[in-house]
C-alpha positions in Angstrom: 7.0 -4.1 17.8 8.5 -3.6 14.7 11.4 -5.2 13.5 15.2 -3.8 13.0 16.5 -3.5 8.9 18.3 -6.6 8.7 22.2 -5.8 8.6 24.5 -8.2 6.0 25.4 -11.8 7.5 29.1 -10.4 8.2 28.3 -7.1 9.8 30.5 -4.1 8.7 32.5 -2.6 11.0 30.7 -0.1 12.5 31.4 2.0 16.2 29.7 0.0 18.9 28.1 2.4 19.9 25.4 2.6 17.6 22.5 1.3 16.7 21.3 0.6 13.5 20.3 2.6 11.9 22.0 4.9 14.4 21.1 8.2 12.0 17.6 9.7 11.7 14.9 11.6 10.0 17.1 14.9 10.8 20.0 13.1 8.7 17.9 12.1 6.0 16.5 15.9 5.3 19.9 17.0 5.5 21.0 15.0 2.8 18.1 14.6 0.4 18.1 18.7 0.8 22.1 18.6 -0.7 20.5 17.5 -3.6 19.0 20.7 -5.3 22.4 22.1 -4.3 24.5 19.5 -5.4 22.7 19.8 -8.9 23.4 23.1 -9.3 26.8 23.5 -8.4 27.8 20.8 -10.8 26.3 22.9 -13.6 28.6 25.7 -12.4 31.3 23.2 -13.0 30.7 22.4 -16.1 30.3 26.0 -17.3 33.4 26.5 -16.1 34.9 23.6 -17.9 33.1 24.3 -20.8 35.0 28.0 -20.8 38.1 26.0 -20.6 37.5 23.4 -23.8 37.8 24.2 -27.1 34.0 23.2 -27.7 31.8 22.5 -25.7 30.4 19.2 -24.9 27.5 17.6 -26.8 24.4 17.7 -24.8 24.6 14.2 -23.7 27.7 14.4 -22.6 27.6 17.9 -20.8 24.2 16.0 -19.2 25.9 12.7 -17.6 29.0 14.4 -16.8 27.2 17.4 -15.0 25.1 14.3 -13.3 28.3 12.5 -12.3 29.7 15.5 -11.0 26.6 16.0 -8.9 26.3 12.4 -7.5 30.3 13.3 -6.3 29.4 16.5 -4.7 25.8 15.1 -3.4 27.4 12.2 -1.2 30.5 14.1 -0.1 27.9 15.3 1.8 26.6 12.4 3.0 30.4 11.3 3.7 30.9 14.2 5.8 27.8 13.8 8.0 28.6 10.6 8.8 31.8 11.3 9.8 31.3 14.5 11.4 27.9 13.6 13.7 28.5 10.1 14.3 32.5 9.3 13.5 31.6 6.7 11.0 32.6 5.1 7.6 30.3 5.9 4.4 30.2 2.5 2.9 29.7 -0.1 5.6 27.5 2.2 7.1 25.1 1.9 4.1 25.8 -1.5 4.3 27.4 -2.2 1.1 28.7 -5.2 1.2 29.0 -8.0 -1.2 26.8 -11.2 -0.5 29.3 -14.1 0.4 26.7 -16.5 -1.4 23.7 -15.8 -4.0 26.1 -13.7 -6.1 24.5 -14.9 -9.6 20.8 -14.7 -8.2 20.8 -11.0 -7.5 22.2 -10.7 -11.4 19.9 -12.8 -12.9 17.0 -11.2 -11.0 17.4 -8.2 -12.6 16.7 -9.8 -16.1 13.6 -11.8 -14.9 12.5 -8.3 -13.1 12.9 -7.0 -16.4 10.8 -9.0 -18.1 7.9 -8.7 -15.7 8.0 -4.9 -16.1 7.5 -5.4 -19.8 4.5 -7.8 -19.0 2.5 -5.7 -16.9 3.1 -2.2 -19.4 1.4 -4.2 -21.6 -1.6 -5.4 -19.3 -1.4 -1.8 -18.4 -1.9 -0.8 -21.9 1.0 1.9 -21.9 0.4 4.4 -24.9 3.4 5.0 -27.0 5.7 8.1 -25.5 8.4 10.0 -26.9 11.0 9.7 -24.0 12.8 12.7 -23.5 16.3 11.1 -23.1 16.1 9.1 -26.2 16.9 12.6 -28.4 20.0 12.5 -26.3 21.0 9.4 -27.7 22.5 10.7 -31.5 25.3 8.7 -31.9 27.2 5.5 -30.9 29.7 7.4 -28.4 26.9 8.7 -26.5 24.7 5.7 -26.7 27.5 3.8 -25.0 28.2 6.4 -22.2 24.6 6.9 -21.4 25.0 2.6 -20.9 28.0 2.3 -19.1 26.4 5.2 -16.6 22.9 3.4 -16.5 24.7 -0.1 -15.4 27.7 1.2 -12.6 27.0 4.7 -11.4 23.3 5.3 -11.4 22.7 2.2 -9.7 25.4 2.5 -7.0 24.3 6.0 -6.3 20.8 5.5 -6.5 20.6 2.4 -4.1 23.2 4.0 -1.3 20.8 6.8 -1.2 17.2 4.9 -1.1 17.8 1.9 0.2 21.0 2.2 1.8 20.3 5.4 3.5 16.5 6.2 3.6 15.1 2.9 3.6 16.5 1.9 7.5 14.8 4.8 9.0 11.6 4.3 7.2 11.4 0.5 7.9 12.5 1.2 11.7 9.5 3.8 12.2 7.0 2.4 9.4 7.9 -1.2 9.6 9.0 -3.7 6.9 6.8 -3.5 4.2 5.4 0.2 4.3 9.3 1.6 4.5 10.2 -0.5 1.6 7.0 1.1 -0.7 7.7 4.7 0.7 11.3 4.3 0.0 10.4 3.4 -3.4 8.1 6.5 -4.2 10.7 9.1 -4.1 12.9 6.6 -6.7 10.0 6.4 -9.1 9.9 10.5 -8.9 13.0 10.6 -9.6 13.0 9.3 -12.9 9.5 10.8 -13.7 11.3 13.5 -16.2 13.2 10.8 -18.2 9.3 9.0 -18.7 7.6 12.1 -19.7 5.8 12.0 -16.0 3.7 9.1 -17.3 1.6 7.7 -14.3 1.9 4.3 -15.5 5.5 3.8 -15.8 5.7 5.7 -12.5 3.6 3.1 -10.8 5.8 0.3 -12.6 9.2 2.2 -11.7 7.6 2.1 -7.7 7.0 -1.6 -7.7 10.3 -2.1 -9.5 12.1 -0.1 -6.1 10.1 -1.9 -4.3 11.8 -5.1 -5.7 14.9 -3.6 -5.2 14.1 -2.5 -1.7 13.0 -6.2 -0.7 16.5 -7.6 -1.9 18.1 -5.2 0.3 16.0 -6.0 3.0 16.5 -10.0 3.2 19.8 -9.5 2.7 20.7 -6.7 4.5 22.9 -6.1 1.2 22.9 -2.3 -0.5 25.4 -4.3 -2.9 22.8 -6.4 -3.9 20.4 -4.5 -4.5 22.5 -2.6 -6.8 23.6 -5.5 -8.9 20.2 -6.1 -9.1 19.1 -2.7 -10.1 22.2 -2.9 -12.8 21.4 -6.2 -14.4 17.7 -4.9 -14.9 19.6 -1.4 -16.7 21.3 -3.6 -18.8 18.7 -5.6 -19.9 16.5 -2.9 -20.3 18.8 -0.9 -22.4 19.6 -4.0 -24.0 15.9 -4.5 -25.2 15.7 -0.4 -26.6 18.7 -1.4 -28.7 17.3 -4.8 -30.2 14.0 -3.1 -30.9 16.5 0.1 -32.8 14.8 2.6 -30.4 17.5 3.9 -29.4 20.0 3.5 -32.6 
């Protein structure tokens, strides 16, 4: 039999109805299939914004604000099926909720995730790329803003949708392990462009959700799983700029 996702110690408030997860693969296409959608109609938006500046953006900036404004539009919809198939709240439903104790580990195992990445590229012998989103990177403003994004949105966004959202349903049909790994491979895809589709750093990037996934997991936390995820940003991006790769 395989076991339930493990919900947070204090269990959001959620109708009683329901069991968890109480949405299903039907949900999941639904909203995974927003996001071609979502991307393009927050490129609309910022043409139209463009039309209505002065100047137009720098590339960077026209990038992570078209991406912000796609994350907004991509989880309305995800909002809205919640509330308009099962009548219930986004957030607790995804259970994001803080961890009453353990705070500090999640942070600080982002770091030592970090540094374990950077081990095993170099058992793996990773070759040298040129990484398409370090061109973006051509002053300090942008340098700063692509930071800022990489360590509060991209994490929140990215860990409601894989392991908040997808990651229940695979774990309640796949069980534990296998759900936490499959979640992980569409996270890894995600960020093949930004890694020039290397296959190594794709199989790092799926280990790496898979390390995110198991926080979620035993703690039945999205939250910390995100602060992980953040604290492993930071000290990634933190590395680039001590090594002047990306200034």
């Amino acid at each position: 039999m395989v076991p339930e996702p493990r919900l947070p110690e204090s269990e959001p408030e959620l109708p009683k109805a329901l069991r968890y997860p109480f949405w299903n693969y039907e949900d999941v296409g639904l909203f995974f299939g927003m996001g071609l959608p979502s991307l393009v109609l927050s490129v609309v938006v910022m043409e139209g914004i463009s039309l209505l500046l002065p100047q137009k953006p720098s590339q960077p900036v026209y990038f992570l604000l078209a991406q912000m404004v796609g994350y907004v539009m991509w989880f309305a919809s995800l909002v809205l099926l919640l509330r308009v198939r099962y009548d219930a709240p986004f957030l607790s439903s995804l259970a994001w909720v803080i961890p009453k104790q353990g705070f500090w580990r999640f942070v600080l195992q982002g770091p030592m995730l970090a540094f374990a990445v950077g081990f095993l590229l170099t058992v793996l012998r990773t070759p040298a790329i040129e990484m398409p989103f370090e061109k973006m990177l051509q002053d300090r403003y942008t340098l700063m803003l692509t930071g800022v994004f990489g360590v509060t949105i991209g994490p929140f966004c990215e860990e409601l949708a894989f392991r908040g959202f997808l990651m229940p349903v695979l774990v309640r049909s796949l069980g534990v392990w296998p759900g936490i790994i499959v979640a992980a491979l569409p996270f890894s895809l995600l960020h093949g462009p930004q890694y020039a589709w290397s296959w190594r750093h794709l199989l790092v990037l799926t280990l790496v959700g898979t390390a995110f996934g198991r926080v979620r997991y035993i703690t039945g936390s999205t939250a910390a799983a995100a602060l992980t995820h953040a604290s492993y940003n930071l000290t990634l991006f933190s590395a680039l700029i001590a090594q002047g790769a990306l200034f």
